[in-house]
Wavefront OBJ file of the C-alpha trace (Angstrom):
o trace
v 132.398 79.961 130.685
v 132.899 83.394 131.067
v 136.057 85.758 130.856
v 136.702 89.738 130.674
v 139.259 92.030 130.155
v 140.066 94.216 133.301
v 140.799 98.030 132.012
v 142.353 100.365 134.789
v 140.479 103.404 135.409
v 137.410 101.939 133.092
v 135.272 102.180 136.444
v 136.165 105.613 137.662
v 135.203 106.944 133.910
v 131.972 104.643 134.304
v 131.226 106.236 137.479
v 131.752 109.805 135.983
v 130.234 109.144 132.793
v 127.272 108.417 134.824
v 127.208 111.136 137.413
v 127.019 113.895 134.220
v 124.322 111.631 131.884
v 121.848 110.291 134.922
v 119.477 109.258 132.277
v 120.617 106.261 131.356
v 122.674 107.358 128.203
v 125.873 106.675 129.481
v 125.838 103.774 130.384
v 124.145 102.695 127.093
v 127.026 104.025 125.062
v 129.629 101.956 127.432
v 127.333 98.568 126.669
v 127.805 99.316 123.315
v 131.562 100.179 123.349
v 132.310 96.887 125.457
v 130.011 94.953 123.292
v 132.119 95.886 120.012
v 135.148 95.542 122.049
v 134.103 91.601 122.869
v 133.124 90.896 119.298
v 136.686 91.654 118.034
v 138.040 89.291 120.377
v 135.680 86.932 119.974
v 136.826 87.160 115.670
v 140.440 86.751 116.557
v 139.708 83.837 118.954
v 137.928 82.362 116.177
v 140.732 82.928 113.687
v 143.069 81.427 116.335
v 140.803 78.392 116.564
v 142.766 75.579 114.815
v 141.252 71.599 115.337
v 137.792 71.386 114.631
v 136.582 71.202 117.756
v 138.333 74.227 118.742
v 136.028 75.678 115.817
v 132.978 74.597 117.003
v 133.857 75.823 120.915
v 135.225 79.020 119.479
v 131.969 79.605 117.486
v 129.760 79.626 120.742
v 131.277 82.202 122.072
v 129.348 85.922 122.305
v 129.291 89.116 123.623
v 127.850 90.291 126.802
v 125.890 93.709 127.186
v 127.379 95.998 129.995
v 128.774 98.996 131.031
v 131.466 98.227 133.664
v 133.272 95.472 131.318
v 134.179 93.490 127.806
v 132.445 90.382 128.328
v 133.076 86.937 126.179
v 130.640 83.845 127.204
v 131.506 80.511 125.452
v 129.626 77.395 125.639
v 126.069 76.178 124.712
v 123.868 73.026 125.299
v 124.801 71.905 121.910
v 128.498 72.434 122.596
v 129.508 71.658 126.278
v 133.237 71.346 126.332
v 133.841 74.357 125.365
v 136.502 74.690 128.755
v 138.035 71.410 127.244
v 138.534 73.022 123.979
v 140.296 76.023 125.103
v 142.080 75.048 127.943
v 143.031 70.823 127.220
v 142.313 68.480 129.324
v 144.336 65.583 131.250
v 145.022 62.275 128.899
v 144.897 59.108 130.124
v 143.833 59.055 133.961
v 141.275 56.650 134.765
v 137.702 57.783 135.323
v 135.091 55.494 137.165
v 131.832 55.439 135.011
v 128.668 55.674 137.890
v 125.479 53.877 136.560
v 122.013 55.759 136.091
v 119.379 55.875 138.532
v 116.991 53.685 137.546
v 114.795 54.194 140.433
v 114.249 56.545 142.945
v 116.259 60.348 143.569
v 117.131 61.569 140.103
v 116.166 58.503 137.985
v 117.420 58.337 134.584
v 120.162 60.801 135.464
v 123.929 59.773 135.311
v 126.226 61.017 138.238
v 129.722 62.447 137.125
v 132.790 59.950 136.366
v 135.104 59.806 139.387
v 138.966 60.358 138.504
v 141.619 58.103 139.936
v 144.792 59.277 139.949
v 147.738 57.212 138.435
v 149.097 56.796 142.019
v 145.874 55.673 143.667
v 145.231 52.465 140.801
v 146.851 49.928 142.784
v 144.124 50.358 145.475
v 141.253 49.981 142.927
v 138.913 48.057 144.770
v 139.403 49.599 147.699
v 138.074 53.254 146.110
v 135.414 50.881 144.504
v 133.991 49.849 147.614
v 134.465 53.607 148.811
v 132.187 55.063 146.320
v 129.738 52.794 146.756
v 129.318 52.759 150.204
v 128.337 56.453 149.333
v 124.600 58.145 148.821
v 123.666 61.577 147.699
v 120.403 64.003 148.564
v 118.450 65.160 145.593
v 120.717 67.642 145.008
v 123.581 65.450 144.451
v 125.377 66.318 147.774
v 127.197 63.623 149.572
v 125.767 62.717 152.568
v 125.205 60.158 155.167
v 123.251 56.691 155.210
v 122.146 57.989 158.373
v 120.671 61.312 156.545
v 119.541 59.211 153.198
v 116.967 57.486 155.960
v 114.281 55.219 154.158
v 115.830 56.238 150.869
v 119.328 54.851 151.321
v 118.734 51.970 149.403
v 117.573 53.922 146.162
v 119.948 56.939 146.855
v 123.150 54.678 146.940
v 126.191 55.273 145.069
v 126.841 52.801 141.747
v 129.234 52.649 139.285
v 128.521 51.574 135.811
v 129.320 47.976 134.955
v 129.946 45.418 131.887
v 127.764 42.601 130.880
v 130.846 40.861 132.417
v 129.751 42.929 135.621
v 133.511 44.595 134.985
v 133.353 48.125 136.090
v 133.031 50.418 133.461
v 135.688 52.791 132.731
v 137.738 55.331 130.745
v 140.795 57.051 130.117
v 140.831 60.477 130.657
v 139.665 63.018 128.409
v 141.902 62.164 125.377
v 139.413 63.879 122.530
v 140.725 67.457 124.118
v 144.350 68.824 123.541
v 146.638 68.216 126.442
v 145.867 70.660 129.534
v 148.864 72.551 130.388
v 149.499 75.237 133.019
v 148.356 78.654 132.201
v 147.716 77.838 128.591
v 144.832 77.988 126.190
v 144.181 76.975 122.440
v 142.030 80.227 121.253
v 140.582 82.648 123.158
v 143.656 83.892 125.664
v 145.443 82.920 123.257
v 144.377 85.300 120.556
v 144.343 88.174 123.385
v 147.869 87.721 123.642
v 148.182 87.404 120.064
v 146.438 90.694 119.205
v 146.782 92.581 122.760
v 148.104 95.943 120.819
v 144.969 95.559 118.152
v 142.478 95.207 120.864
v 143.640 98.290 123.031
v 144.279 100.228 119.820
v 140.770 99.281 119.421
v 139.168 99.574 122.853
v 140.919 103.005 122.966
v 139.004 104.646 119.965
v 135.486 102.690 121.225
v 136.201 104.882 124.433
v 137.344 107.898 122.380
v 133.836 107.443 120.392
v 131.993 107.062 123.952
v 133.591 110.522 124.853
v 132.911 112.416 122.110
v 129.406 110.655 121.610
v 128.391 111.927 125.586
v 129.642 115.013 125.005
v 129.471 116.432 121.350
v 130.387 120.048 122.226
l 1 2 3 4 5 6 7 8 9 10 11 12 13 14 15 16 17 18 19 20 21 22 23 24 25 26 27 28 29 30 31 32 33 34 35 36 37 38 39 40 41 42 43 44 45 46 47 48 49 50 51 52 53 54 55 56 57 58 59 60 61 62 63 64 65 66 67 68 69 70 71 72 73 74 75 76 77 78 79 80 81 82 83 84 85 86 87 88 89 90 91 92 93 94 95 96 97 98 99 100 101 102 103 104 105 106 107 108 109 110 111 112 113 114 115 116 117 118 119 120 121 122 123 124 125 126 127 128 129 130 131 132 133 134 135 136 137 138 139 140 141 142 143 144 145 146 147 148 149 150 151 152 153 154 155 156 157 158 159 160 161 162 163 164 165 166 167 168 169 170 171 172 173 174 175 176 177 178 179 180 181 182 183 184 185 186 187 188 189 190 191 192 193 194 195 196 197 198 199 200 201 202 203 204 205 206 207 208 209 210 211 212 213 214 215 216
């Protein structure tokens, strides 16, 4: 995930700040004012952080290097849900589990859960049969049995199932906080929380970058 904070009139002083220091120096000292600028949100994001895996999303998160911007990536290999973290997620809608290929395009992988919404669970079987009347390219696209040609049989769409040959299933994403509508848990959060530290702040880093470019 990545985020920034949009500064009016940053990109006409880039420009400028350029124009008078074409070697490069400029824009060095506006990496380096953005950077700082990212880190202190990225500490008061973390001091928002309050469940433990809020923590452990906030803790991913870093600065990116560059002159027309404040940066903040989140997210790593190790932690993937960082967006779940920050922003919720929906409880208790049913997701479809789809098996792993065990053969053919993409073996071993496992395709994404599909959601069913609350409306749509009276017609279970009929989405059942849906999906797997499906097949996907390599890629993962959707596409025809027509266009899966020879491969249709190993490129088919199937969902997970039970030693009971139920189809597997879960309920929503209930490990996250509740998703709400234009709400967060940390990181927008803590920008709204501190938004008169971190333009008190961002003002001196661009007071520094002046007098830094041009000492006399």
């Amino acid at each position: 995930m990545q985020t920034h904070i949009k500064v009016q009139g940053a990109a006409e002083f880039e420009r400028e700040l350029k124009k008078m220091l074409p070697d490069k120096t400029g824009a060095e000292l506006l990496k380096k004012a953005n950077e700082d600028v990212a880190n202190f949100i990225v500490k008061k994001a973390i001091a928002t952080a309050s469940t433990s895996m809020e923590k452990k999303a906030s803790r991913t998160m870093t600065s990116a290097k560059s002159s027309n911007g404040v940066y903040v990536l989140g997210g790593s290999s190790s932690v993937p849900y960082f967006g779940g973290a920050n922003f919720g997620a929906n409880h208790d809608l049913l997701r479809l589990i789809k098996a792993r290929k065990v053969r053919g395009v993409n073996k071993g992988r496992r395709s994404r859960a599909t959601t069913v919404q609350k409306s749509e669970e009276w017609r279970l079987d009929k989405i059942v049969r849906k999906i797997e009347g499906q097949y996907v390219s390599r890629s993962g696209k959707t596409i025809s049995k027509k266009e899966a040609g020879k491969d249709a049989k190993l490129n088919r769409v199937q969902l997970a199932r039970t030693k009971s040959g139920a189809i597997r299933t879960m309920r929503g994403w209930n490990q996250f906080k509740n998703w709400t509508k234009k709400k967060d848990y940390f990181l927008y959060a803590s920008i709204k929380n501190n938004f008169d530290d971190i333009v008190e702040f961002y003002s001196e880093r661009m007071a520094q970058v002046s007098k830094d470019a041009f000492p006399d």
